[in-house]
PyMOL Python script that loads the backbone (N, CA, C, O; Angstrom):
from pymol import cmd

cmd.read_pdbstr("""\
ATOM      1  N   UNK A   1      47.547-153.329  -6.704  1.00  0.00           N
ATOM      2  CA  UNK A   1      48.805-152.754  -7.147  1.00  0.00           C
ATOM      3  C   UNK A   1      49.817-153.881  -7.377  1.00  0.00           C
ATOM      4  O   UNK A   1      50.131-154.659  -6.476  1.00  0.00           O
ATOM      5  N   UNK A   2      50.313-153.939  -8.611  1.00  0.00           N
ATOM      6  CA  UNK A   2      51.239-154.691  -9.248  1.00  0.00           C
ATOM      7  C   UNK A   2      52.782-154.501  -8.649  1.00  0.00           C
ATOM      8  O   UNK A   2      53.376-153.468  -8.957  1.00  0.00           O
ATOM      9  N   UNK A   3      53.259-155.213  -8.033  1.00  0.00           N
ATOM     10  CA  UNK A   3      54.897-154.919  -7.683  1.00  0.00           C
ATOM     11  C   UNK A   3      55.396-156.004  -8.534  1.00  0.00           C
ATOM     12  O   UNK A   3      55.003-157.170  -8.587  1.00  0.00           O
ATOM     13  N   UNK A   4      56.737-155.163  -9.478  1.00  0.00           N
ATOM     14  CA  UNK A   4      57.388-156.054 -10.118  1.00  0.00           C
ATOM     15  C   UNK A   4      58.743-156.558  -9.076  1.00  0.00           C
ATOM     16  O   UNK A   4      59.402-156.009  -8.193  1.00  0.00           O
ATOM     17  N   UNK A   5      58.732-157.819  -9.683  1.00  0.00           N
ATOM     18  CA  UNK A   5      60.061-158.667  -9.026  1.00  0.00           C
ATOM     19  C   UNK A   5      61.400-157.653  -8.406  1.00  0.00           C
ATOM     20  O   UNK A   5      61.750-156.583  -8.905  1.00  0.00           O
ATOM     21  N   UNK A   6      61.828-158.118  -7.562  1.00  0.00           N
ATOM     22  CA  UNK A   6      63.253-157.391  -7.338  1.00  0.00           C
ATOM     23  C   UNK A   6      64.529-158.597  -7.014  1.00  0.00           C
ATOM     24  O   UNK A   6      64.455-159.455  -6.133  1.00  0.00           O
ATOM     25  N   UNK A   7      65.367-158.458  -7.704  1.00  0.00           N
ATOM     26  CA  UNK A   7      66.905-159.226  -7.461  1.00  0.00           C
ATOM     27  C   UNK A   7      67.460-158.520  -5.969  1.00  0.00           C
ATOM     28  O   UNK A   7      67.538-157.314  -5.732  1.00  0.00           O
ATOM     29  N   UNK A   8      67.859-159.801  -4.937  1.00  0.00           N
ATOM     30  CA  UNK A   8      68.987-159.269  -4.359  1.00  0.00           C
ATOM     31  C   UNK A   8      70.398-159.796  -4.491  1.00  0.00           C
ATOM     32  O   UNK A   8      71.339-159.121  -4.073  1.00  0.00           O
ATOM     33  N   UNK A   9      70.563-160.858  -4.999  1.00  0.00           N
ATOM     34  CA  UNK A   9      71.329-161.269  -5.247  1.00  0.00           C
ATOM     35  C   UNK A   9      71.928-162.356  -6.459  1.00  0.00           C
ATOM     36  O   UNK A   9      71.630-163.493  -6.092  1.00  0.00           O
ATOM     37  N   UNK A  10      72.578-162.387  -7.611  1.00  0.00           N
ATOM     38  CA  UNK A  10      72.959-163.050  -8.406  1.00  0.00           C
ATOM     39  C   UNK A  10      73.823-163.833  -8.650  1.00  0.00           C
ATOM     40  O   UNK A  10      74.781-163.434  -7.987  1.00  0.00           O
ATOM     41  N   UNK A  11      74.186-164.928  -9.317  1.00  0.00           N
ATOM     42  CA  UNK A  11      75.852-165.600  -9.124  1.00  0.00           C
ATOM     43  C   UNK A  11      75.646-166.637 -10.823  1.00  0.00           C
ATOM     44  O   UNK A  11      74.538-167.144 -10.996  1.00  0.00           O
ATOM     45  N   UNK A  12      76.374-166.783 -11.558  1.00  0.00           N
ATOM     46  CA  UNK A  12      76.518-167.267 -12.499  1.00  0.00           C
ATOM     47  C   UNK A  12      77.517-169.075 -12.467  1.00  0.00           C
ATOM     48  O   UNK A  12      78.688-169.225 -12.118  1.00  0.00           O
ATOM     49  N   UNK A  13      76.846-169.835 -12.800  1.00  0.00           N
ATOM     50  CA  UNK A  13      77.764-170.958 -12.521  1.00  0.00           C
ATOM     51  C   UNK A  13      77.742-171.432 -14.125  1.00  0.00           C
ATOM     52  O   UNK A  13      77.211-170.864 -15.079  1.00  0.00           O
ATOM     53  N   UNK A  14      78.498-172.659 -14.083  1.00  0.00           N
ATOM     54  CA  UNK A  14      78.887-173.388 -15.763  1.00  0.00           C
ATOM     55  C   UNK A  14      77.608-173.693 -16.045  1.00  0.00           C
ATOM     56  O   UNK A  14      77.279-173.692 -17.232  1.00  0.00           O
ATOM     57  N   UNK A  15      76.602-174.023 -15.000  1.00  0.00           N
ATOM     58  CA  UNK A  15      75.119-174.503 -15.767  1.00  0.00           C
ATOM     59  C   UNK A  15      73.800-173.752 -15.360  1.00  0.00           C
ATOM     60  O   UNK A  15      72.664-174.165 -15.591  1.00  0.00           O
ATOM     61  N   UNK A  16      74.122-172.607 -14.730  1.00  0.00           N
ATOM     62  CA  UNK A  16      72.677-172.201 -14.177  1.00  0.00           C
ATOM     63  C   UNK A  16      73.132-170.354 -14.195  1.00  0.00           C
ATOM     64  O   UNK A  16      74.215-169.908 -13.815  1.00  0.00           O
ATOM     65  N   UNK A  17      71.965-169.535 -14.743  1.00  0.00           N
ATOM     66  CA  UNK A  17      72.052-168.587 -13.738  1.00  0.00           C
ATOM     67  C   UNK A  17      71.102-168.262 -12.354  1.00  0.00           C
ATOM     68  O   UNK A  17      69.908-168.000 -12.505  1.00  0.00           O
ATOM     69  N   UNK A  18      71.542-168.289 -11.389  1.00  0.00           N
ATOM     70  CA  UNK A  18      70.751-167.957 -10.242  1.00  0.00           C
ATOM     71  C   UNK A  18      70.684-166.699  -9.667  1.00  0.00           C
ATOM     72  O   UNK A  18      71.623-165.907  -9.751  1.00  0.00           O
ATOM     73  N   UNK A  19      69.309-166.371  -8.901  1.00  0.00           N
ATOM     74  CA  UNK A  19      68.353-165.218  -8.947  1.00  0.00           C
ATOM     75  C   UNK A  19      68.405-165.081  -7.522  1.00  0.00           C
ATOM     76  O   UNK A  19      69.186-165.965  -7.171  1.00  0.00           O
ATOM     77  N   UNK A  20      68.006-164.463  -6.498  1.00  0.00           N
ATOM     78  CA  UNK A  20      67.689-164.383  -5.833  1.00  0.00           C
ATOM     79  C   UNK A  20      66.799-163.286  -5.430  1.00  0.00           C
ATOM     80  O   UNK A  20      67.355-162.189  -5.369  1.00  0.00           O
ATOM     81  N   UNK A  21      65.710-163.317  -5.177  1.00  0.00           N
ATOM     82  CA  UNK A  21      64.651-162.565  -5.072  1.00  0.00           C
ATOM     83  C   UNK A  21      64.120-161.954  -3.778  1.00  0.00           C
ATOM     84  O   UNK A  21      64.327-162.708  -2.827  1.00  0.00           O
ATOM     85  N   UNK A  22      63.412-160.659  -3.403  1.00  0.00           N
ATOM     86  CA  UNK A  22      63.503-159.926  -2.077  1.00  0.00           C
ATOM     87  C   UNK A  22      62.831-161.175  -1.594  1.00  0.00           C
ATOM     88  O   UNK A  22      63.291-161.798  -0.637  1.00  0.00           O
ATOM     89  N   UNK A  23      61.558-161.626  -2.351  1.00  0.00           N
ATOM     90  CA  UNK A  23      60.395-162.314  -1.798  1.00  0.00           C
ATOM     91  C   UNK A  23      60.599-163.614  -1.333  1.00  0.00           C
ATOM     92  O   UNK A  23      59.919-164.274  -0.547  1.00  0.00           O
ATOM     93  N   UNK A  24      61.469-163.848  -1.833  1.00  0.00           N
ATOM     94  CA  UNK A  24      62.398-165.335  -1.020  1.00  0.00           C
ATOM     95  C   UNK A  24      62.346-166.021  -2.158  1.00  0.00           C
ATOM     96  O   UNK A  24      62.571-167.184  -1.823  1.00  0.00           O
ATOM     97  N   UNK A  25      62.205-165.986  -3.136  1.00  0.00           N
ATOM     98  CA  UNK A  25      62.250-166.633  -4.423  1.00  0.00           C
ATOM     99  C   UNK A  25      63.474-166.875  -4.899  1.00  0.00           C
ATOM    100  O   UNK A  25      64.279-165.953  -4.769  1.00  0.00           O
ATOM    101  N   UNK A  26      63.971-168.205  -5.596  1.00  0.00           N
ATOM    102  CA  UNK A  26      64.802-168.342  -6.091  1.00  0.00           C
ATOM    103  C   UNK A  26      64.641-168.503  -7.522  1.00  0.00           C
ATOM    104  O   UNK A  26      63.713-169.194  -7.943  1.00  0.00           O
ATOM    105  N   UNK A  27      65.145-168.149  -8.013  1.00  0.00           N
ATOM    106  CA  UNK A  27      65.014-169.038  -9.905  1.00  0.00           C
ATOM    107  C   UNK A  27      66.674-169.249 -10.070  1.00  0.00           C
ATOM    108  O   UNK A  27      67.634-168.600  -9.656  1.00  0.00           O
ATOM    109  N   UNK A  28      66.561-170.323 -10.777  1.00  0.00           N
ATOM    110  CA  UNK A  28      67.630-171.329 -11.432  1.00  0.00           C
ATOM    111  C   UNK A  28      67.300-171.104 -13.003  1.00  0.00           C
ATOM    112  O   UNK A  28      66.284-171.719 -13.325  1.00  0.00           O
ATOM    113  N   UNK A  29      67.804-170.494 -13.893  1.00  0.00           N
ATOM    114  CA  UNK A  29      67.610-170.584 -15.592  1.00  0.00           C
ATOM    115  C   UNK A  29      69.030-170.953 -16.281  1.00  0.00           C
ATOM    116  O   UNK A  29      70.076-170.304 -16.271  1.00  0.00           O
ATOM    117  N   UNK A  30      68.749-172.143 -16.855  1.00  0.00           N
ATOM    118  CA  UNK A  30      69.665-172.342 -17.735  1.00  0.00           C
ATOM    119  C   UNK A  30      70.782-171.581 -18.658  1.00  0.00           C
ATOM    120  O   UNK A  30      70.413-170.798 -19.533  1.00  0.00           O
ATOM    121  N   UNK A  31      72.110-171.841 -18.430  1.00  0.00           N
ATOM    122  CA  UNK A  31      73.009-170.925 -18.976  1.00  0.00           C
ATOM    123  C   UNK A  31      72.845-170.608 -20.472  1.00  0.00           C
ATOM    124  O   UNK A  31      72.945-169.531 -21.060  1.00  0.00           O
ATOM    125  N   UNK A  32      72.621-171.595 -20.835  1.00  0.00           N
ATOM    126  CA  UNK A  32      72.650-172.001 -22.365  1.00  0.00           C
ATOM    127  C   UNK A  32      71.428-171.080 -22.766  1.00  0.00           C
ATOM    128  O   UNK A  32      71.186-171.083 -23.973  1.00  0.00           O
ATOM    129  N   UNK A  33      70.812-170.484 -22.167  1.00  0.00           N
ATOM    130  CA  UNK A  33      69.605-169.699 -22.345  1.00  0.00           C
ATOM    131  C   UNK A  33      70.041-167.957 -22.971  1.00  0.00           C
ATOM    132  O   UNK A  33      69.297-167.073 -23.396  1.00  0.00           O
ATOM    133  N   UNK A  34      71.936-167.996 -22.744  1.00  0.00           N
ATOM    134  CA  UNK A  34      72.301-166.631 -22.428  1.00  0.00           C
ATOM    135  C   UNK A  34      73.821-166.664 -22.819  1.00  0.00           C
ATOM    136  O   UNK A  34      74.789-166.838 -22.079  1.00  0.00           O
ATOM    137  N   UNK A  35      73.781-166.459 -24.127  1.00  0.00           N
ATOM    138  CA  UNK A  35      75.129-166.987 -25.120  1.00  0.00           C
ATOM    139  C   UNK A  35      76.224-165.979 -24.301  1.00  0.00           C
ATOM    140  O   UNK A  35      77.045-166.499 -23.546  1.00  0.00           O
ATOM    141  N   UNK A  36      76.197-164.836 -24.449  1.00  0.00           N
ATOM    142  CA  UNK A  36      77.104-164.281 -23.603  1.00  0.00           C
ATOM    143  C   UNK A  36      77.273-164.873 -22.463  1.00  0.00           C
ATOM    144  O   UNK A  36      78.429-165.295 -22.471  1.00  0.00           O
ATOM    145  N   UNK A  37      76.795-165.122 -21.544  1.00  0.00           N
ATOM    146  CA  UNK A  37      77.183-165.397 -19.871  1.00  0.00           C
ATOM    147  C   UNK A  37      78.470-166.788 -20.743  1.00  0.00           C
ATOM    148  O   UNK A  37      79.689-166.965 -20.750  1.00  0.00           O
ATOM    149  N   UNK A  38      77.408-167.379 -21.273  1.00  0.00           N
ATOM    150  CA  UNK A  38      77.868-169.248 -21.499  1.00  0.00           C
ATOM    151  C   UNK A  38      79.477-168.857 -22.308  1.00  0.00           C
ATOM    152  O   UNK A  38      80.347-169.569 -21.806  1.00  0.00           O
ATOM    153  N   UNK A  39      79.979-168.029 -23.280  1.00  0.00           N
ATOM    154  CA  UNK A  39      81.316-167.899 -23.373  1.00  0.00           C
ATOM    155  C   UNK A  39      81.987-167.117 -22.643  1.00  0.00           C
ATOM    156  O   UNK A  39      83.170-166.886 -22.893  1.00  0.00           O
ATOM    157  N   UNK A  40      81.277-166.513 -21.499  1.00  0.00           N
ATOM    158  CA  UNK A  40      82.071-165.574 -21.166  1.00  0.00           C
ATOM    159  C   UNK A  40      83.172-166.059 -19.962  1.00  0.00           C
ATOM    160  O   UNK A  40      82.896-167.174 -19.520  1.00  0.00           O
ATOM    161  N   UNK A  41      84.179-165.524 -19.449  1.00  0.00           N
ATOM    162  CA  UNK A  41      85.453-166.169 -18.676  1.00  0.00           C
ATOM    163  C   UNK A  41      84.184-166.296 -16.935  1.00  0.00           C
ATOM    164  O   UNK A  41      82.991-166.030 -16.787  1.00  0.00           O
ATOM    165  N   UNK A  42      84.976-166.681 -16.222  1.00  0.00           N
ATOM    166  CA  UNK A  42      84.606-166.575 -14.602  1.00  0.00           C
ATOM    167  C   UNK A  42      84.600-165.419 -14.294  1.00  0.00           C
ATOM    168  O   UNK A  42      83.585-165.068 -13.692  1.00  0.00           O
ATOM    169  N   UNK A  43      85.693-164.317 -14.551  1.00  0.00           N
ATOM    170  CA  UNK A  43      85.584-163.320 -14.165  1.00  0.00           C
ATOM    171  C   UNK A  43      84.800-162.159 -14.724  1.00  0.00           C
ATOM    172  O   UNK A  43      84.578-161.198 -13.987  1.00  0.00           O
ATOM    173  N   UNK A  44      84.406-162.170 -15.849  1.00  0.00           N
ATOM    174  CA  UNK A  44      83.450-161.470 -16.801  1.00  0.00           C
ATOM    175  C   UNK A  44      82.033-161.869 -16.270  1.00  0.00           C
ATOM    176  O   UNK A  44      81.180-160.993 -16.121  1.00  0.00           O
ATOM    177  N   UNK A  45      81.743-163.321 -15.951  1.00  0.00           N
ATOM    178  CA  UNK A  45      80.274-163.674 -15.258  1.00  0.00           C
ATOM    179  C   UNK A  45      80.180-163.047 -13.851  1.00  0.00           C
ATOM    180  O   UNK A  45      79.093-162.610 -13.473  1.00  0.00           O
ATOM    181  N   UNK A  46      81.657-162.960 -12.777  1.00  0.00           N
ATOM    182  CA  UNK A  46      81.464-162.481 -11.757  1.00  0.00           C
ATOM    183  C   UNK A  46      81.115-160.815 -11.635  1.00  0.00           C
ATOM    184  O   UNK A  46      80.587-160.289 -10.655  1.00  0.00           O
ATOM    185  N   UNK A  47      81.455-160.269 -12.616  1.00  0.00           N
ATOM    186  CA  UNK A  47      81.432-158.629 -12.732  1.00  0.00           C
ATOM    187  C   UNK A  47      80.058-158.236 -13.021  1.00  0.00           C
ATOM    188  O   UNK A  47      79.837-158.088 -14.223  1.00  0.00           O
ATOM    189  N   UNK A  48      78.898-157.990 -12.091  1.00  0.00           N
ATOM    190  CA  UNK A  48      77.977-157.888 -12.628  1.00  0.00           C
ATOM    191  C   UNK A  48      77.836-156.926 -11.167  1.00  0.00           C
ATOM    192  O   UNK A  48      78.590-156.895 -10.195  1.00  0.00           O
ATOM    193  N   UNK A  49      76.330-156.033 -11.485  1.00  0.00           N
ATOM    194  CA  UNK A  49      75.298-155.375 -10.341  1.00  0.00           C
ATOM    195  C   UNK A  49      74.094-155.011 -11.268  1.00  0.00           C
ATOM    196  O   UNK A  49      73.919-155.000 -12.486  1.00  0.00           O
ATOM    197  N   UNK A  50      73.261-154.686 -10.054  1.00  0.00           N
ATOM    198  CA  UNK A  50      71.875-154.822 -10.523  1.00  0.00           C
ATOM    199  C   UNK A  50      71.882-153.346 -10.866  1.00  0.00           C
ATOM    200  O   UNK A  50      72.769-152.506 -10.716  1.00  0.00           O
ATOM    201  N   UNK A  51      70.577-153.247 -11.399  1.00  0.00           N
ATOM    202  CA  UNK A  51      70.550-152.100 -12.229  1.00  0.00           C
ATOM    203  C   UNK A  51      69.306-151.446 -11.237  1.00  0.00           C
ATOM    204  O   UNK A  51      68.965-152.260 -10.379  1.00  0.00           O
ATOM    205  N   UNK A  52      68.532-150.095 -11.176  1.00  0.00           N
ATOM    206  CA  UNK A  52      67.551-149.465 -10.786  1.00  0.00           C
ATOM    207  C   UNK A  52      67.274-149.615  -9.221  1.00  0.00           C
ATOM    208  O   UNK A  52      67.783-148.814  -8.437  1.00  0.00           O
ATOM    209  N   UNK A  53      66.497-150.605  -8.804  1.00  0.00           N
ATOM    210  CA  UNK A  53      65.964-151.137  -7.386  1.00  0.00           C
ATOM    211  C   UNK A  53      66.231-152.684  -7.425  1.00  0.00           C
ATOM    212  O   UNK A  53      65.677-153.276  -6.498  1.00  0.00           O
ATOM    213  N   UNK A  54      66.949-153.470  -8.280  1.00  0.00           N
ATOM    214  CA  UNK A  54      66.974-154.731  -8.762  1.00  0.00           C
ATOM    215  C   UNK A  54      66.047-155.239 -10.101  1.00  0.00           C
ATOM    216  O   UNK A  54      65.276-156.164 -10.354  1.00  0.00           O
ATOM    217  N   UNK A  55      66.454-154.378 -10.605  1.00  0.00           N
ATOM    218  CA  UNK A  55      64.890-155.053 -11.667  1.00  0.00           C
ATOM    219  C   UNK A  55      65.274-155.580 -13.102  1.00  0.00           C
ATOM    220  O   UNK A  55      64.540-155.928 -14.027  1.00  0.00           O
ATOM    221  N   UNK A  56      66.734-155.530 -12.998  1.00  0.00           N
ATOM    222  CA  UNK A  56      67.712-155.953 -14.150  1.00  0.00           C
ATOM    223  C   UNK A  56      69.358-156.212 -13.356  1.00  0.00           C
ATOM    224  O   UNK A  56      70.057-155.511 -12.623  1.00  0.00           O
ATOM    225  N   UNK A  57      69.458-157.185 -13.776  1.00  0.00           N
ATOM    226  CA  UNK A  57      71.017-157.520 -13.829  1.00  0.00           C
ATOM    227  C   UNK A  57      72.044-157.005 -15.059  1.00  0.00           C
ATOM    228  O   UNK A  57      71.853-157.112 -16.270  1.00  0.00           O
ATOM    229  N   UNK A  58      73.081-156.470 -14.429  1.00  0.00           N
ATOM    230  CA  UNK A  58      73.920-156.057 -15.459  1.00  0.00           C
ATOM    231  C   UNK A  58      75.290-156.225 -15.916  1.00  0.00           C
ATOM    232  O   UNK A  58      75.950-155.347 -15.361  1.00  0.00           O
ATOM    233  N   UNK A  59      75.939-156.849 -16.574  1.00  0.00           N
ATOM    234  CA  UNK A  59      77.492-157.370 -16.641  1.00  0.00           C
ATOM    235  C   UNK A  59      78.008-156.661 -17.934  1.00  0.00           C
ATOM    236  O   UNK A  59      77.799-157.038 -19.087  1.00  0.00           O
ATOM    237  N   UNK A  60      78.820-155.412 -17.478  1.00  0.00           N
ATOM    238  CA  UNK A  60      79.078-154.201 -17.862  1.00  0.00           C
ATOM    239  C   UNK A  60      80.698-154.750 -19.281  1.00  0.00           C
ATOM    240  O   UNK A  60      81.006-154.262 -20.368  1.00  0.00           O
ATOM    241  N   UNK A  61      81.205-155.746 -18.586  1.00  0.00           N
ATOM    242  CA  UNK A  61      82.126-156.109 -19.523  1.00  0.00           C
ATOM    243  C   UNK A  61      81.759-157.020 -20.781  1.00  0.00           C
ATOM    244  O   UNK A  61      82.533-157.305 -21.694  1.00  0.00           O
ATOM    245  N   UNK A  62      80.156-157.505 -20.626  1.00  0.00           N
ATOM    246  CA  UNK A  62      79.953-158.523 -21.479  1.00  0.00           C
ATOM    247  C   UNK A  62      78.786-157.591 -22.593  1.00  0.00           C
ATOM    248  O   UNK A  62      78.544-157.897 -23.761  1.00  0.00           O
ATOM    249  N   UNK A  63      78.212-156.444 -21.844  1.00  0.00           N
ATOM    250  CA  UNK A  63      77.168-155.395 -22.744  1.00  0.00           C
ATOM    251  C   UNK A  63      75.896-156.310 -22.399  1.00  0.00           C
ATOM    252  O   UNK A  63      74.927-155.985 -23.086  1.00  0.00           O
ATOM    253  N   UNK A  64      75.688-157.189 -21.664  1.00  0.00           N
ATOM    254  CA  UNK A  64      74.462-157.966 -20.936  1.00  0.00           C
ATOM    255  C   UNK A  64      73.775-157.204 -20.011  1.00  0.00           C
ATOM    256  O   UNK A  64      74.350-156.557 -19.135  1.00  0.00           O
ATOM    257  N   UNK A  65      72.473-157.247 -20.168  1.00  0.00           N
ATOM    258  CA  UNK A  65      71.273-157.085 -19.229  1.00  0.00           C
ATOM    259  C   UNK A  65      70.461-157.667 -19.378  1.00  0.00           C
ATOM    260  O   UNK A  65      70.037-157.872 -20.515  1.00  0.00           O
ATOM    261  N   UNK A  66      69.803-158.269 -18.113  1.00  0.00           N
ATOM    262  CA  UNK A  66      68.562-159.101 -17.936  1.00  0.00           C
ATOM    263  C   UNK A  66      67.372-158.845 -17.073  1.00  0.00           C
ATOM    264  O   UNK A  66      67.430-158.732 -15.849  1.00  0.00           O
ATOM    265  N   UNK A  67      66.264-158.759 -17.811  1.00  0.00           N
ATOM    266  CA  UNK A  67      65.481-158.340 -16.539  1.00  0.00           C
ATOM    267  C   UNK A  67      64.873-159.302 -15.917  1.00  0.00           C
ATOM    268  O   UNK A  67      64.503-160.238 -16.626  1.00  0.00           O
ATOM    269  N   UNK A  68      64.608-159.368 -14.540  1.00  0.00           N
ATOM    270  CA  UNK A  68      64.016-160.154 -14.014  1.00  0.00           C
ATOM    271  C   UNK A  68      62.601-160.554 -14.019  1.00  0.00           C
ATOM    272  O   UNK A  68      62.260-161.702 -13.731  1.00  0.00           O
ATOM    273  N   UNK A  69      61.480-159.300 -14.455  1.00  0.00           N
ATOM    274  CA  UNK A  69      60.755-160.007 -14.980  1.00  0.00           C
ATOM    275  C   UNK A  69      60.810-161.108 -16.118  1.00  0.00           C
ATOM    276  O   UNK A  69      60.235-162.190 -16.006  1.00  0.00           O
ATOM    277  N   UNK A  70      61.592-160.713 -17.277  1.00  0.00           N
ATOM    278  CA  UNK A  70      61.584-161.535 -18.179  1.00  0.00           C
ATOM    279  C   UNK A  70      61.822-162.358 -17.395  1.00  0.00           C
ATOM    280  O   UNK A  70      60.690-162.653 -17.011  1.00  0.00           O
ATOM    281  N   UNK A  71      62.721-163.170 -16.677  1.00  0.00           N
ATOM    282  CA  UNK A  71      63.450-164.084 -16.320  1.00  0.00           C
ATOM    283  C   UNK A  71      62.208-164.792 -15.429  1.00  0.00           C
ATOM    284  O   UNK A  71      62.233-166.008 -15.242  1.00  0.00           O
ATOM    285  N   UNK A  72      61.298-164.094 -14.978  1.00  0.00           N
ATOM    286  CA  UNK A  72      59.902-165.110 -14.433  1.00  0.00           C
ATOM    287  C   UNK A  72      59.246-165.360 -15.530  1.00  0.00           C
ATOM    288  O   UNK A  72      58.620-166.419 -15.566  1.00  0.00           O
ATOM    289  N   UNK A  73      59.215-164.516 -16.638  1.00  0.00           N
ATOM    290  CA  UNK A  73      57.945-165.225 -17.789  1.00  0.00           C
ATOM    291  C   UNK A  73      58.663-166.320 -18.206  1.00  0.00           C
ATOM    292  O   UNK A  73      57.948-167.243 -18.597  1.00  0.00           O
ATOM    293  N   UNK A  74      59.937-166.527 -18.251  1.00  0.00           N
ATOM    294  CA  UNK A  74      60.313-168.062 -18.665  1.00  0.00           C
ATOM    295  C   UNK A  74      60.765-168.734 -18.232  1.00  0.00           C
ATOM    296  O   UNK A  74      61.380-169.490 -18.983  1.00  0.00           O
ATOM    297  N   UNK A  75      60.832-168.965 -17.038  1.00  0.00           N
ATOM    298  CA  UNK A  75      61.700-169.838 -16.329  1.00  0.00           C
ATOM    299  C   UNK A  75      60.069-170.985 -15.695  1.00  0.00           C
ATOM    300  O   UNK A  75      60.248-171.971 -14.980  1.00  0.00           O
TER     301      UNK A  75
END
""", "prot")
cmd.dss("prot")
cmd.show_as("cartoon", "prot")
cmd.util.cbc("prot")
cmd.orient("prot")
């Protein structure tokens, strides 16, 4: 049985977005990867929650979602 990834926690900086994962996983992916986050203000990157059980991140002022699988197939 396949369990997909789960986010517990997220945070957006000038060069990274970071992941935090139930499984103790971290991922670090490049901002520049995610044109919205990269113009968006501090406070527009801080306004975010996860979506379902964690299985997407969501930043409701920017119309962004990310899923975290994707975010393991490329990172």
């Amino acid at each position: 049985m396949k369990i997909d990834p789960v986010a517990i926690d997220a945070a957006v900086t000038k060069e990274a977005l970071l992941v935090s994962l139930a499984d103790g996983r971290e991922l670090a992916t490049p901002i520049d990867w995610f044109p919205r986050l990269l113009g968006a203000t501090r406070a527009e990157r801080e306004n975010w929650h996860l979506t379902g059980r964690g299985e997407a991140i969501h930043w409701p002022d920017l119309g962004e979602d990310i899923e975290i699988a994707s975010l393991l197939r490329t990172s």
